[in-house]
N, C-alpha and C positions, 0 to 999 in steps of 0.2 A: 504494500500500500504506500501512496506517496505520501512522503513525510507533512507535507504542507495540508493534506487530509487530515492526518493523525493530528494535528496541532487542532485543526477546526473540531473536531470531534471532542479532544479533550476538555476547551473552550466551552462547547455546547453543553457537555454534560457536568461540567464544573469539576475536575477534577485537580487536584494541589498543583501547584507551581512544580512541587519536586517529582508529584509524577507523571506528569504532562512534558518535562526536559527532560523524563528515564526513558518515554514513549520517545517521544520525536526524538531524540539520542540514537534510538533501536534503529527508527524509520530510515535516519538518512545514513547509518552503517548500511541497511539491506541494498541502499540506493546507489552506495558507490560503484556497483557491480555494473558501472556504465562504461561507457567509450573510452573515459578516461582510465580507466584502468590500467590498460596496456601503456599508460606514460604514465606510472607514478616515479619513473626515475626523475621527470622534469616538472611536475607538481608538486609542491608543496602544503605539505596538510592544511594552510588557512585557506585555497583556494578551493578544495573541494565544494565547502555549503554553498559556494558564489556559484559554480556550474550546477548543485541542483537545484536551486533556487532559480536560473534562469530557463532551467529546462521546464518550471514549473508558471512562470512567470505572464501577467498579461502586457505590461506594459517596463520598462526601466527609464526612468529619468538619471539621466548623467550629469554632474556639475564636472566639466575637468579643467585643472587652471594650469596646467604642466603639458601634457602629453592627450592627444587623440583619444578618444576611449577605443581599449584594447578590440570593440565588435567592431570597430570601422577603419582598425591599421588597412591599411597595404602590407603587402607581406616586407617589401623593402625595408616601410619606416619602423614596423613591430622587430625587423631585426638590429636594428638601429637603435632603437629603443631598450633590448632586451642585452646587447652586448653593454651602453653604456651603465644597465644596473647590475649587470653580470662579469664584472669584468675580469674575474679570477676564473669562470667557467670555461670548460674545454668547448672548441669550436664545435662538437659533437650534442653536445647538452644543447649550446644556443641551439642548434637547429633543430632539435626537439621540443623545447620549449616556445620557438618560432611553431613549430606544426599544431601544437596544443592550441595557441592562438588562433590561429586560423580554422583548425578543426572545432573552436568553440564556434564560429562565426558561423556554422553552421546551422544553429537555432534560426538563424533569419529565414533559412530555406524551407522552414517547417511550413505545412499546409495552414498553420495558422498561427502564425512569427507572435511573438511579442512588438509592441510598436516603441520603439527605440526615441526617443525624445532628449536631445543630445544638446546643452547650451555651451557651448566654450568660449572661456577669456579670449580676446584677440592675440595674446601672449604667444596662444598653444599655435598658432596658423602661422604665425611671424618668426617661433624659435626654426632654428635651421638646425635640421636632425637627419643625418647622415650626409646630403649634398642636396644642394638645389635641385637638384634632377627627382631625388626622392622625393623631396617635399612637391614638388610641380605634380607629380604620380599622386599623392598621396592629398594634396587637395584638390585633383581630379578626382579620384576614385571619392571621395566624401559628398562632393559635388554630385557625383551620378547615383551615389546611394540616397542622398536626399531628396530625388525623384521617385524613389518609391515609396508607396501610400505607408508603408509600416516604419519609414525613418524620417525626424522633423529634425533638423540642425539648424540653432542658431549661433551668433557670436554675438559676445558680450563686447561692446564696444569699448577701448581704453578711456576716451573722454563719457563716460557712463558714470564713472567715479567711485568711490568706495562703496560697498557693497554688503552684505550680510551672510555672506561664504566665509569669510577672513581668508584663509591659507588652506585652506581642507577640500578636497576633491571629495564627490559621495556618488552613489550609486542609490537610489531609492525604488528598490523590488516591490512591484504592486502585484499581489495575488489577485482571485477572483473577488473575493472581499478585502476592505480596507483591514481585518483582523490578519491578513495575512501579510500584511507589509513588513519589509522588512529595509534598514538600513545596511548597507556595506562601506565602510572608511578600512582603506590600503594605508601601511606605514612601509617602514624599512624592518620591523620587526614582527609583521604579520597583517591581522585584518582582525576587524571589530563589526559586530552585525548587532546594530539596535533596533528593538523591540517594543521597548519601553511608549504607551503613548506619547506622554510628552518630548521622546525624543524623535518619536515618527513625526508627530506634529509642528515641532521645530525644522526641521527639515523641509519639510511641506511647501511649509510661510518661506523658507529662505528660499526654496526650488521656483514659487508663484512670483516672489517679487525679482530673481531672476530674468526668470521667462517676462516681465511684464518690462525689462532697460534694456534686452536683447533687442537687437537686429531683428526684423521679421526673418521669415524663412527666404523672401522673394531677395531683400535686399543682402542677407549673408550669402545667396548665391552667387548676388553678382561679385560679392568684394572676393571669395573666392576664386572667382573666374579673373578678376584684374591679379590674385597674386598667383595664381597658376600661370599668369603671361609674365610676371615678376620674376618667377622663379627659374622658368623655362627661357628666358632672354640670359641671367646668369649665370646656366646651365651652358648654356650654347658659347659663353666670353673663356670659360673653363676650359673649353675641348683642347 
């Protein structure tokens, strides 16, 4: 049974805190027995509940103020991305850990995707991660994923001004019901998945007021498209 069931059930029928986290504890051991399995050399145990959570997922909101979110790399820029946090790893790992990425992006293909709703600082489209050529790839490829009905990307513009994110990237996992939501915050020392109303509900307000100083979707395409010709002119001065 999936885990995100077991949670609503235990919910409904009012059973303890402690044995409601013994249940879903059970539920998502049974659940690892998925795709990822075969790369647990290049996962790491805090990332497991983040792939079953989106395999269960109707919608994810992404705030990222550093880096692309990992469902809409190009495979260039997530290598790029994965060596500079990786950088004691053997080139064999990165490309494992490159294939994980990408094999997660495969949620989108499902007959009935979660809708991805992606806001990113102007920061993350502006840093140059790996070469101009990558980045021109890679806010193309973002570009042509925001053309489908299940992915909305906007950018937070830099004269938008201080905001109510501070420093912290989030992920906010929306189940069938709002009981199933869940938060995901990435460190250097793992991940944290909150629960807690009031910190669902924190999250919420900072994701709405967000989305409400973002760029629409029409207008982050175009600014996209002017640095995709930004990137690609100093791409081409490189050769």
């Amino acid at each position: 049974m999936k885990w995100l069931v077991v949670d609503a059930l235990c919910r409904a029928y009012g059973t303890t805190d402690e044995e409601r986290t013994a249940l879903v504890s059970l539920a998502k051991n049974a659940k690892v027995q998925g795709w990822w399995k075969s790369y647990n050399d290049a996962i790491p145990d805090w990332i497991t509940p983040l792939l079953t959570l989106e395999d269960e997922a109707v919608e994810e909101c992404h705030w990222a103020n550093t880096y692309v979110p990992g469902l809409l790399q190009s495979r260039a820029y997530a290598t790029a991305v994965i060596q500079a946090a990786e950088v004691r790893a053997e080139p064999e790992l990165i490309e494992r850990m490159v294939d994980v990425r990408m094999k997660r992006q495969e949620v989108l293909k499902k007959e009935s995707p979660p809708h991805i709703w992606a806001i990113l600082d102007e920061a993350v489209v502006r840093r140059l991660v790996g070469s101009p050529q990558v980045m021109a790839e890679q806010l193309d490829h973002l570009r042509t994923a925001a053309d489908t009905p299940h992915v909305t990307v906007q950018i937070l513009p830099f004269d938008a001004g201080a905001h109510g994110a501070e420093s912290t990237s989030f992920i906010i996992l929306r189940g069938a019901e709002p009981t199933l939501d869940v938060v995901h915050l990435s460190n250097l020392g793992g991940a944290l998945y909150l629960e807690k109303p009031a910190e669902l509900e924190r999250h919420r307000v900072v994701f709405e007021y967000l989305r409400s100083q973002a760029l629409s979707p029409s207008d982050t395409s175009s600014l996209l498209a002017e640095l995709v010709g930004e990137f690609t002119t100093t791409a081409r001065k490189e050769r």
